[in-house]
C-alpha positions in Angstrom: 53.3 4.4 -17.6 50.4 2.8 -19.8 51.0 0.0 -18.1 50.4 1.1 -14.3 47.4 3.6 -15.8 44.8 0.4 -17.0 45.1 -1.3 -13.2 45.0 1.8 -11.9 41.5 2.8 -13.5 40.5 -0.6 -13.1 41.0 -0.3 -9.5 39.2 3.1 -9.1 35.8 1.7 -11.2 35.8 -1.3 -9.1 36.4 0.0 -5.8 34.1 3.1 -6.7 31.0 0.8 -7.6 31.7 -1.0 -4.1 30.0 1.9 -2.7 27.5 3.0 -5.5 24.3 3.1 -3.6 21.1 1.8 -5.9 17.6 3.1 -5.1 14.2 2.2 -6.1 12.7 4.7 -8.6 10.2 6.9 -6.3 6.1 7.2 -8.1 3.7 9.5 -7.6 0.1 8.1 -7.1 -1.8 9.5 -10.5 -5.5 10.6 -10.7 -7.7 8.0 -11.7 -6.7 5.5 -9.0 -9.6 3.7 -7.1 -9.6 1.9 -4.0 -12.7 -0.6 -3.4 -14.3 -2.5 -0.3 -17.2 -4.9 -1.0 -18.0 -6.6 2.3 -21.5 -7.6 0.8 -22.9 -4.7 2.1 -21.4 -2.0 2.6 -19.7 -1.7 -0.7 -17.9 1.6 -1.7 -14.3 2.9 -1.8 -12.3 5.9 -0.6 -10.8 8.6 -2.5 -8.4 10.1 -0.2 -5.2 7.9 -1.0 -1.7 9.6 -0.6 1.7 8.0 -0.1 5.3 7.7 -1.1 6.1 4.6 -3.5 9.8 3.7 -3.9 9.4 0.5 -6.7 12.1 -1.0 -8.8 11.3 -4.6 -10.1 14.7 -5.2 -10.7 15.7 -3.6 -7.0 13.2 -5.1 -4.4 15.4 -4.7 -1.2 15.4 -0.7 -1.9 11.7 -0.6 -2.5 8.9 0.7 -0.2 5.2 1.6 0.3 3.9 4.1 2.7 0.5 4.9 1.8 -2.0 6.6 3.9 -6.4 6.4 3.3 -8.2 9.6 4.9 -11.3 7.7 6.4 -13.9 10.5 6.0 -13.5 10.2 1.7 -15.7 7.0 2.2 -18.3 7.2 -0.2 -20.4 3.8 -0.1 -23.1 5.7 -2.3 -25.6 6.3 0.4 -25.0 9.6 2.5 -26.5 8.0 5.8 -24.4 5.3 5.3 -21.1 7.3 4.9 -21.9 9.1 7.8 -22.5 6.0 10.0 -19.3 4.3 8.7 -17.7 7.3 9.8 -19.0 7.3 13.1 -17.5 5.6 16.6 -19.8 2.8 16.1 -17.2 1.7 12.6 -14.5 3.2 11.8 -14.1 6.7 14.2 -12.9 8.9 11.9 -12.4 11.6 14.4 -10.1 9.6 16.9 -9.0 7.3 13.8 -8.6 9.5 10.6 -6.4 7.6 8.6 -5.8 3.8 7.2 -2.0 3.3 7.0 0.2 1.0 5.3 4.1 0.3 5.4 6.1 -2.4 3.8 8.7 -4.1 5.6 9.8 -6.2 2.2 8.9 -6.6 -1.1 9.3 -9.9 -2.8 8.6 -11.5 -6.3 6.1 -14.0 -6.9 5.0 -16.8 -9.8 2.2 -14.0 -10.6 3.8 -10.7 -9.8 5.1 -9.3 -6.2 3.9 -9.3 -2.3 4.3 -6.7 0.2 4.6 -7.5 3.4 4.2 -4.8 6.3 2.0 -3.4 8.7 -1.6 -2.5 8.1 -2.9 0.2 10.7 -6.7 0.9 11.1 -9.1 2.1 13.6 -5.8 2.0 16.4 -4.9 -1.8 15.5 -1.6 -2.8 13.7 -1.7 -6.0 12.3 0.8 -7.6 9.8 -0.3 -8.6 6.7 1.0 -9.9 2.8 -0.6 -7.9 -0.4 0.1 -9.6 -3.2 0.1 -7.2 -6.7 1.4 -6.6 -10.0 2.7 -3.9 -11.6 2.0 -3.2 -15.5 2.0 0.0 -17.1 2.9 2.3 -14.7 -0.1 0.9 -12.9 0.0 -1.2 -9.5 -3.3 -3.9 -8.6 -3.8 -5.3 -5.8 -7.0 -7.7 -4.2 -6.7 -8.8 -0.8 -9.1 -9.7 2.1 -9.6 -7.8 5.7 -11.4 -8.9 8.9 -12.9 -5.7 10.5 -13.2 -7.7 13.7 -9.3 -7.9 13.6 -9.4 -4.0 13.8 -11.9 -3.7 16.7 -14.7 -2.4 14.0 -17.9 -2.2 15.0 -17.2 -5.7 17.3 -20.9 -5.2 19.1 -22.3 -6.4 15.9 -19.8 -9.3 14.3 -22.4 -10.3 12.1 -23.2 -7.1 10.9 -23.2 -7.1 7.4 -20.2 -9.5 7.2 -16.9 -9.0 8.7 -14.7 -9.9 5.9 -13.9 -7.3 3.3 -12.6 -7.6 -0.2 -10.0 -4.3 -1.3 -9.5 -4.0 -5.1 -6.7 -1.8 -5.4 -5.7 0.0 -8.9 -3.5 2.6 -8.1 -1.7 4.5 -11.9 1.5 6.3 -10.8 4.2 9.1 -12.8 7.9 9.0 -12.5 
């Protein structure tokens, strides 16, 4: 009976880890996370960041971002100015209220990781590659975006440049 009982088990741990399903560990976005454009001028960042972040380094095809930027926290530091960037003229926060971005894949790099999805901004959706890290419970990112991409403010293309450096620094909880 001993015999038939260790193939037996063996069986049933093999055949029951065939359909274990793994998942990427899910975050929360901490306070103290900051978000910052410099495009020259304007500079600033926005404060409204919320999203769901399902990260395992060691489990990339289960992990996912889908974070979300409510347009009207920009603060550039000059009240006229956050209330023009808010207007039709930039970025239309009334008929565009939110910056949006969803991976498609997460991959691993020499230097840390890349995320590739779809950024979606003032109506536009555009694919684009985020490279980051991830250290401490804390995720970085620095990436480049062309307004004129996003139909911002296209009148003026030379308006105070069109491309914009994001720093991201985003401290997240289990």
């Amino acid at each position: 009976m001993k015999k038939l009982m260790l193939p037996l088990v063996a069986f049933l741990l093999i055949t029951g880890s065939a359909f274990t399903v793994w998942t990427a560990q899910d975050w929360k976005i901490a306070d103290g996370y900051s978000v910052k454009f410099d495009g020259g001028d304007p500079s600033g960042e926005f404060t409204g960041l919320k999203g769901t972040i399902s990260f395992d380094p060691s489990d990339l095809a289960t992990s996912k971002f889908d974070a979300t930027i409510d347009v009207a926290s920009i603060n550039t530091g000059n009240g006229m100015k956050n209330t023009h960037a808010k207007s039709e003229k930039w970025f239309d926060a009334d008929k565009y209220p939110t910056i949006q971005f969803t991976s498609s894949a997460i991959t691993k790099t020499a230097t840390g990781f890349e995320a590739k999805g779809t950024l979606n901004m003032h109506g536009v959706q555009k694919e684009i590659v985020i490279p980051f890290t991830f250290e401490n419970n804390v995720f970085k990112a620095s990436f480049t975006v062309n307004r004129l991409d996003y139909n911002i403010n296209t009148a003026e293309p030379n308006h105070g440049g069109s491309v914009f450096k994001v720093d991201l620094s985003v401290p997240v909880t289990k």
